[in-house]
KEMILUM-274602 format. One record per atom (N, C-alpha, C): residue number from 1; chain; residue in one letter; y, z, x. Coordinates in Angstrom, 3 decimals, always signed. Each point is the difference from the previous one (the first is absolute). Layout:
<rs>
   num   cadena   residuo          Y          Z          X
   NUM        A         A          Y          Z          X
...
</rs>
This chain:
<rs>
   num   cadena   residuo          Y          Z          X
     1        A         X    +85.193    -11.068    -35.774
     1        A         X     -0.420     +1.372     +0.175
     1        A         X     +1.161     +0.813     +0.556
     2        A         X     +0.511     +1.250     -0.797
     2        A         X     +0.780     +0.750     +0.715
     2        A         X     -0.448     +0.674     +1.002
     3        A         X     +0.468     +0.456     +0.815
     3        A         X     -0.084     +0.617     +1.345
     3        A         X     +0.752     +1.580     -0.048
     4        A         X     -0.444     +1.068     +0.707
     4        A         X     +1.028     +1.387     -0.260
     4        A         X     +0.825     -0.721     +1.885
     5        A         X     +1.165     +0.583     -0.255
     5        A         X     +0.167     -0.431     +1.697
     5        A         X     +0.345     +1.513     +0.249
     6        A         X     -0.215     +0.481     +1.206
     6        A         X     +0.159     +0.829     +0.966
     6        A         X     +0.961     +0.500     +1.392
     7        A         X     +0.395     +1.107     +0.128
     7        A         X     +1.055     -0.569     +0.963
     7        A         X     +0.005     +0.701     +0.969
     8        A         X     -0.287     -0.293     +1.078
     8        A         X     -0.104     +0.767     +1.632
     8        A         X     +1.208     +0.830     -0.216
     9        A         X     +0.065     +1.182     +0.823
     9        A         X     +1.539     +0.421     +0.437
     9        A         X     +1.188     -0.587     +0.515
    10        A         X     -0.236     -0.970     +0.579
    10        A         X     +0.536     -0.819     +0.369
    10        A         X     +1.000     -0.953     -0.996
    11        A         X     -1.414     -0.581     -0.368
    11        A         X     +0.319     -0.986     -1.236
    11        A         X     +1.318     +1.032     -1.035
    12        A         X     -0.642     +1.131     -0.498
    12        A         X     +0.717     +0.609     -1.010
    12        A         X     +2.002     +0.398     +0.960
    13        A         X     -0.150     +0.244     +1.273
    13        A         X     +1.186     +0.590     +0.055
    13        A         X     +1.028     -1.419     +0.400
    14        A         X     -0.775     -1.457     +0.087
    14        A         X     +0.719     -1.046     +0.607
    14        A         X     +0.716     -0.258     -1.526
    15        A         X     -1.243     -0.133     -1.335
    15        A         X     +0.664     -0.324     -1.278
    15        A         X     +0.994     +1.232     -0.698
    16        A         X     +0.217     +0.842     +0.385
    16        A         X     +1.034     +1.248     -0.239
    16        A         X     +1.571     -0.549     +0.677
    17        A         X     -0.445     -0.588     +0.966
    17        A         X     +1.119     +0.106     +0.875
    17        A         X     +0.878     -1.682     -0.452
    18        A         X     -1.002     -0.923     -0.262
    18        A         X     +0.517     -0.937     -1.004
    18        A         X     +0.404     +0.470     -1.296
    19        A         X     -0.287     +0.995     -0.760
    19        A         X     +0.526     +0.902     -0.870
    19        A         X     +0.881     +0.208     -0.068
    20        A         X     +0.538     +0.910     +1.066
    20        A         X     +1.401     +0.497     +0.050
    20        A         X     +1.376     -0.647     +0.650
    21        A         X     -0.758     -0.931     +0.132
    21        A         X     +1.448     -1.183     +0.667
    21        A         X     +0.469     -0.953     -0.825
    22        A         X     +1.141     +0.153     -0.410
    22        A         X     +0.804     -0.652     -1.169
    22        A         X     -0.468     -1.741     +0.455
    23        A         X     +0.608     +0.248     +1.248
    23        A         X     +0.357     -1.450     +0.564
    23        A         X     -1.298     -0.846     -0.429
    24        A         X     -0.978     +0.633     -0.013
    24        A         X     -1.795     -0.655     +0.121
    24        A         X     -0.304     -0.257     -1.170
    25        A         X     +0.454     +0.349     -0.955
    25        A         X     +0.018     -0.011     -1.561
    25        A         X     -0.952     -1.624     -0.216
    26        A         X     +0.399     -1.160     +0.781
    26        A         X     -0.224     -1.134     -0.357
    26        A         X     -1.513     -0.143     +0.552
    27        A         X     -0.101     +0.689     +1.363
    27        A         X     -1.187     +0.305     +0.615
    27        A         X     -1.191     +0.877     -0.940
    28        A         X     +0.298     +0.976     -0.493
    28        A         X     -0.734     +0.787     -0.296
    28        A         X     -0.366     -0.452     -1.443
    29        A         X     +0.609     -1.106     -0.606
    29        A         X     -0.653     -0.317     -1.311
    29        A         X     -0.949     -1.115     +0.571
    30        A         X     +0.093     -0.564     +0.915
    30        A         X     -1.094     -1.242     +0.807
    30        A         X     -0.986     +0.785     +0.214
    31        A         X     -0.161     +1.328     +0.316
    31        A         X     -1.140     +0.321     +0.771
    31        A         X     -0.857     +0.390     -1.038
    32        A         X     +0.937     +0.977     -0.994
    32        A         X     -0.757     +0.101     -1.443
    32        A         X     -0.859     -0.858     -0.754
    33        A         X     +0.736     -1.269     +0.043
    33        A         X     -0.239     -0.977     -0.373
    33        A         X     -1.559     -0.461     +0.630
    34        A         X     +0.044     -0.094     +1.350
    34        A         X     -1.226     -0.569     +0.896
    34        A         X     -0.714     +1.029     -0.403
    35        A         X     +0.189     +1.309     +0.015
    35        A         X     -1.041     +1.198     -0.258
    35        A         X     -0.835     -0.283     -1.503
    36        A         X     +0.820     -0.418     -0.880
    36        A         X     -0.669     -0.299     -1.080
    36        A         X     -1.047     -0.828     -0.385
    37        A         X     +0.494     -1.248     +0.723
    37        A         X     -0.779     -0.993     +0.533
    37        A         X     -0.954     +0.591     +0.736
    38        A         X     -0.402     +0.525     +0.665
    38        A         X     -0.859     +0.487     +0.570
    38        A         X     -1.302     +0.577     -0.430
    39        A         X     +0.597     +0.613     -0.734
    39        A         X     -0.895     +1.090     -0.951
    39        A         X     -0.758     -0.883     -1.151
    40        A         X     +0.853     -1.174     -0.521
    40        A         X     -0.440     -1.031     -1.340
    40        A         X     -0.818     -1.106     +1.004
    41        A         X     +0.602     -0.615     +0.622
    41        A         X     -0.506     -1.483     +0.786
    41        A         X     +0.039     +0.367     +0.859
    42        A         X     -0.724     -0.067     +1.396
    42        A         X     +0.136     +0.082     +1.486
    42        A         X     +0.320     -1.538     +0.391
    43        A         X     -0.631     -0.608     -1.217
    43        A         X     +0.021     -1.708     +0.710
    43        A         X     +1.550     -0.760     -0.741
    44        A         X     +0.863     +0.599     -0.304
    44        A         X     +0.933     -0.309     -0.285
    44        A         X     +0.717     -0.833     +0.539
    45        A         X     +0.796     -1.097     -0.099
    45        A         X     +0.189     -1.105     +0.952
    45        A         X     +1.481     +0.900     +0.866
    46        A         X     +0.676     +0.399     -0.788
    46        A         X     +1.004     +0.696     +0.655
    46        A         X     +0.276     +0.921     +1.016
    47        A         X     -1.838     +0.746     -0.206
    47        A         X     +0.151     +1.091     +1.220
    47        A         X     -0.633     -0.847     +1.637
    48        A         X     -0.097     -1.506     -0.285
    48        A         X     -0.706     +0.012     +1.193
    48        A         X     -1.063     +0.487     +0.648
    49        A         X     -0.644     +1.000     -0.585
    49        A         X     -0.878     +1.017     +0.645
    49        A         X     -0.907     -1.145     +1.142
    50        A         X     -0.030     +1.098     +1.310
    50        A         X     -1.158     -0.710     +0.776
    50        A         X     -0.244     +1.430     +0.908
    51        A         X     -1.266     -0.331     +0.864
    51        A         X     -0.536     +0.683     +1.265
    51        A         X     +1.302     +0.893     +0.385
    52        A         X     +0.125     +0.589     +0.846
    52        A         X     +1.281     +0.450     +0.930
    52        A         X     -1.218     +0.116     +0.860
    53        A         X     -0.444     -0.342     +0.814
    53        A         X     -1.007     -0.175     +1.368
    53        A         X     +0.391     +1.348     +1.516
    54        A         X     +1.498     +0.094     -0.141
    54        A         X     -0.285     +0.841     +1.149
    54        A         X     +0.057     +1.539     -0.787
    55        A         X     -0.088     +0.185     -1.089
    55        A         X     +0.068     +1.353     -0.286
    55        A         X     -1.819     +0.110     -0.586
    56        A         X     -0.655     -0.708     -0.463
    56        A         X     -1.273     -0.302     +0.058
    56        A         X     -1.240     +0.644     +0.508
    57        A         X     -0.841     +0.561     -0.281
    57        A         X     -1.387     +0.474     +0.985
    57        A         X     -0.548     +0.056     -0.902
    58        A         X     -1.769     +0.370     +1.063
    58        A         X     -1.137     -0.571     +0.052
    58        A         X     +0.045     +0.926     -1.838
    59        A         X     +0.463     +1.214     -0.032
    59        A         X     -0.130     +0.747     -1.424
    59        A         X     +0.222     -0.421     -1.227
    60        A         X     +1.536     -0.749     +0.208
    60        A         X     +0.603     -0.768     -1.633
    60        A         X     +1.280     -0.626     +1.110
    61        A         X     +0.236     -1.447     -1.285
    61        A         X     +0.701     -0.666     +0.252
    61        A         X     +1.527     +0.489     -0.151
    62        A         X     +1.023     -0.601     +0.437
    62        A         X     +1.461     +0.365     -0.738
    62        A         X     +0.294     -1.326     -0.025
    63        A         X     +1.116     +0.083     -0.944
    63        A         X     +0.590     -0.920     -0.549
    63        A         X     +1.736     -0.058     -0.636
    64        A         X     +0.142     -0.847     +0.046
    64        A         X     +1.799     -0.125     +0.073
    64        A         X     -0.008     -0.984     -1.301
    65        A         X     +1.323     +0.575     -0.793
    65        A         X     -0.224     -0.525     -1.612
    65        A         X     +2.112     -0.022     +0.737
    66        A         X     +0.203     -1.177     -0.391
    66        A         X     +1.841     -0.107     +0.092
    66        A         X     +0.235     +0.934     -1.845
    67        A         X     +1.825     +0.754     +0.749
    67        A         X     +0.303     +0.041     -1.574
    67        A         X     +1.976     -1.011     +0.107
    68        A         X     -0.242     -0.318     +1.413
    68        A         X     +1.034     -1.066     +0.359
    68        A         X     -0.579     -0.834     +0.337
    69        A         X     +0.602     -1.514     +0.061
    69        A         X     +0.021     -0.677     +0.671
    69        A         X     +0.840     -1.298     +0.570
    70        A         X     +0.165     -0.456     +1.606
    70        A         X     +0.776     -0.776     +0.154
    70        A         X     +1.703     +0.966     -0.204
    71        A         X     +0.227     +1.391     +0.769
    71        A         X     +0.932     +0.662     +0.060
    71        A         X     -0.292     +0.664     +1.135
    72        A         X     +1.260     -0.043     +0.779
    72        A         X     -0.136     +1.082     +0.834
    72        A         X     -0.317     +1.601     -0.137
    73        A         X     -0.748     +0.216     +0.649
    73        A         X     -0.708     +1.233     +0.177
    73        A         X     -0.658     +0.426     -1.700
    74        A         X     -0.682     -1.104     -0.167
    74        A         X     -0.811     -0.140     -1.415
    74        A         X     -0.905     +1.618     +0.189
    75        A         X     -0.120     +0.289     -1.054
    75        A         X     -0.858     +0.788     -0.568
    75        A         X     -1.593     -0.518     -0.060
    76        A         X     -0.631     +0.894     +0.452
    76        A         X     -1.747     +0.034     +0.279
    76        A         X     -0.856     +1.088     -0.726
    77        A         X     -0.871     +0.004     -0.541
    77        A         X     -0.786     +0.882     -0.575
    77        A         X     -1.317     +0.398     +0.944
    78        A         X     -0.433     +0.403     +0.740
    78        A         X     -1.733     +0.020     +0.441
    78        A         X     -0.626     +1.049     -0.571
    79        A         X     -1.165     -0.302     +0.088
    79        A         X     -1.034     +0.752     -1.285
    79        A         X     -1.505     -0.496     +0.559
    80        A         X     -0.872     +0.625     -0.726
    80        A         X     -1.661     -0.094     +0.089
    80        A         X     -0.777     +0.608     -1.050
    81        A         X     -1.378     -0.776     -0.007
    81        A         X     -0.026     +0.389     -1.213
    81        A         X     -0.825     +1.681     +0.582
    82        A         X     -0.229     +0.870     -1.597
    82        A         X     -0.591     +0.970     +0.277
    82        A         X     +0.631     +1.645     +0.015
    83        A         X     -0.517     +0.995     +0.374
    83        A         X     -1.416     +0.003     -0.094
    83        A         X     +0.102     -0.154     -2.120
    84        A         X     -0.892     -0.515     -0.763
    84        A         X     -0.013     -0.050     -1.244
    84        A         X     -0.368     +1.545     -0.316
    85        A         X     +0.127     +0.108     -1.316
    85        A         X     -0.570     +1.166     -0.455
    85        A         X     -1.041     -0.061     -1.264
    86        A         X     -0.454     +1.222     -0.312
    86        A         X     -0.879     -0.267     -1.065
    86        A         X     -1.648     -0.220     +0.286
    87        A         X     -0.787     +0.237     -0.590
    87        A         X     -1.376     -0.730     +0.325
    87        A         X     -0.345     -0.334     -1.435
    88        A         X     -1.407     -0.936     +0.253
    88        A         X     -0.219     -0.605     -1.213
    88        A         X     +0.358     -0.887     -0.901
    89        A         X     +0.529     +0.056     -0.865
    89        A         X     +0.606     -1.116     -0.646
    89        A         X     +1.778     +0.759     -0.466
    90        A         X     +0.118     +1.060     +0.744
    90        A         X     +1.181     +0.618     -0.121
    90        A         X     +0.682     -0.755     +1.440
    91        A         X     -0.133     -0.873     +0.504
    91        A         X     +0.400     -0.287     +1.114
    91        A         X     +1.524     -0.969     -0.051
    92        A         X     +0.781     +1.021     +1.008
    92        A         X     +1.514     -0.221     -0.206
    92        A         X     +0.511     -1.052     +1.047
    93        A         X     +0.507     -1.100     +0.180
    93        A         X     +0.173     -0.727     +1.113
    93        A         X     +1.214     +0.661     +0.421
    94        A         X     +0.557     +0.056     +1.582
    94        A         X     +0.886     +0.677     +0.570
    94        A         X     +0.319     -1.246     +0.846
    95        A         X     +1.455     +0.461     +0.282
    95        A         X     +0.790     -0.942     +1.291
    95        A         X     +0.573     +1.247     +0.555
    96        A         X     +0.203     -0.130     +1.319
    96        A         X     +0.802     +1.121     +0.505
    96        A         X     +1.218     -0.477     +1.360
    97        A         X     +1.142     +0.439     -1.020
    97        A         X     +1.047     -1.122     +0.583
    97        A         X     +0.425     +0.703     +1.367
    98        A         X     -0.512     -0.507     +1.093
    98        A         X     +0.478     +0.644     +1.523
    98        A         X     +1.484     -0.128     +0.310
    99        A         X     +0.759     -0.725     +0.031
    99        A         X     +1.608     -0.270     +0.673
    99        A         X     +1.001     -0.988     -1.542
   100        A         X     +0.866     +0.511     -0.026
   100        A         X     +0.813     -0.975     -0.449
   100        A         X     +1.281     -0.026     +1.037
   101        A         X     -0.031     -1.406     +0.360
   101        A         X     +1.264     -0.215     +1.476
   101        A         X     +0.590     -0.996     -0.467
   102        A         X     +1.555     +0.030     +0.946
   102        A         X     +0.190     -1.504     +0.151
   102        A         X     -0.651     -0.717     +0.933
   103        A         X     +0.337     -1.370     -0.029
   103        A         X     -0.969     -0.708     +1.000
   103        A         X     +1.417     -0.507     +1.468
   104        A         X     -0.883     +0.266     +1.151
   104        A         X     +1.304     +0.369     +0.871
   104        A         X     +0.397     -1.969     -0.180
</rs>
């Protein structure tokens, strides 16, 4: 099932800023990469996806999908699902990607 993904302010000005940095070039096709994944498979073996527990509440879960791994200051995706759109059988599944970081 495809997914639309979504992007906090946050989210949108962290992936801009991997954008415009030459140096990140190698970075910013990983994250693409995990983003895609995202949207096609959540259960993808590559993204790792699990809980992220302290960003978490009683409302919706978060969750941490790698678009590195086993590198210093690897690249992280977090996301949740929601809110979807649509009613009825027009119903759109949504992810809405909160942070893309490195991992300290």
């Amino acid at each position: 099932m495809n997914r639309v993904l979504r992007f906090t302010t946050e989210a949108k000005q962290q992936l801009e800023q991997l954008e415009k940095d030459p140096a990140l070039a190698g970075e910013l096709k990983q994250v693409r990469k995990a983003l895609g994944l995202l949207a096609a498979n959540l259960r993808h073996s590559g993204l790792q996806t699990h809980e992220f527990n302290s960003l978490s509440t009683k409302t919706f879960k978060v969750f941490e999908a790698y678009a590195q791994n086993n590198t210093p200051g690897a690249y992280r995706v977090f996301w949740h699902y929601g809110p979807d759109e649509g009613s009825g059988n027009k119903r759109v599944a949504v992810i809405t990607i909160i942070a893309i970081t490195p991992h300290p």
